[in-house]
N, C-alpha and C positions, 0 to 999 in steps of 0.2 A: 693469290691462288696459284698461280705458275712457278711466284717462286719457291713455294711450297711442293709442287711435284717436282719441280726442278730439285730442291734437297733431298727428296726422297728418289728419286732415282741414281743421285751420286753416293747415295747410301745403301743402293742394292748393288751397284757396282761395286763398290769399295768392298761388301762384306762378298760378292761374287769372287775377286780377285783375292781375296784370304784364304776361302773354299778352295781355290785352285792350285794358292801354294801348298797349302797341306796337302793334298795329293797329290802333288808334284814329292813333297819330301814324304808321305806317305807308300811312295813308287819306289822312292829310294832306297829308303831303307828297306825295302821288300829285296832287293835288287842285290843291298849288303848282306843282307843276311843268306839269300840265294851262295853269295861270293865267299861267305864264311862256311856256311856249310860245301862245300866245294874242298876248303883247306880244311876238313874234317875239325869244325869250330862248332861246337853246339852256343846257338842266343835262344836267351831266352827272358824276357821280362815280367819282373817279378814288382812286391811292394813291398822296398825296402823297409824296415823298423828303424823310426826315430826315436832318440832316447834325449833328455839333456844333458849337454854335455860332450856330444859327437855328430857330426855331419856325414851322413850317408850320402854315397855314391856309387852311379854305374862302376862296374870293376871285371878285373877278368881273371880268372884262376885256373887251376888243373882240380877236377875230380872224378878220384876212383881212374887216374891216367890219361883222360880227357880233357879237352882243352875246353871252357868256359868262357861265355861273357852274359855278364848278367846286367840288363839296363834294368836300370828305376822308374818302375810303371808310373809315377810322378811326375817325372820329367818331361819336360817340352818332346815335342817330336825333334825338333832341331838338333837338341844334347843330345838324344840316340843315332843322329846320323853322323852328326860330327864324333863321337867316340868311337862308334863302331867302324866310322872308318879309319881314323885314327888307328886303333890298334888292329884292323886290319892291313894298313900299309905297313905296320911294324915286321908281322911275317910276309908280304908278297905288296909290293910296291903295288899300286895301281898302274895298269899300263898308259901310259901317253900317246904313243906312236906305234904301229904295229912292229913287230919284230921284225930285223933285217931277213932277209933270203937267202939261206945260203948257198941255194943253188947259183946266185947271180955274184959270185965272188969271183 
């Protein structure tokens, strides 16, 4: 019997601590998207059309002058944070370290 609650509670741990990371990267990408619309970057996640024959993917385009990125409502949360950040470091680097001072030159 104990080892029995005992399995089931490393089993609401384990699916606690998966709950957590999704909204850990659920934060994130909220956070990207905040950052892209910032560099006037419209996201937006749609449900890409499979056909056979071709593999869809997140992607990023200009329409109507505007800059686009379209993630695949399919896709793990993970692919939309890694891309999105991805090709938002392509226009404006993530910062690492804050900017020097340049009053203190």
């Amino acid at each position: 019997m104990q080892a029995l609650m005992r399995d089931n509670e490393l089993r609401l741990r384990s699916v606690g601590a998966m709950g957590q990371g999704k909204n850990r990267h659920e934060s994130l990408l909220q956070q990207l998207i905040a950052r892209a619309k910032r560099l006037n970057i419209d996201v937006r996640t749609e449900k890409l059309l499979r056909e056979v024959g071709y593999r869809v993917h997140s992607g990023r385009c200009r329409l109507k002058g505007h800059a686009l990125i379209i993630l695949d409502r399919d896709a793990p949360i993970t692919d939309h944070v890694d891309f999105l950040a991805a090709e938002l470091n392509k226009e404006e680097p993530a910062p690492t370290q804050p900017p020097p001072n340049p009053g203190n030159s």
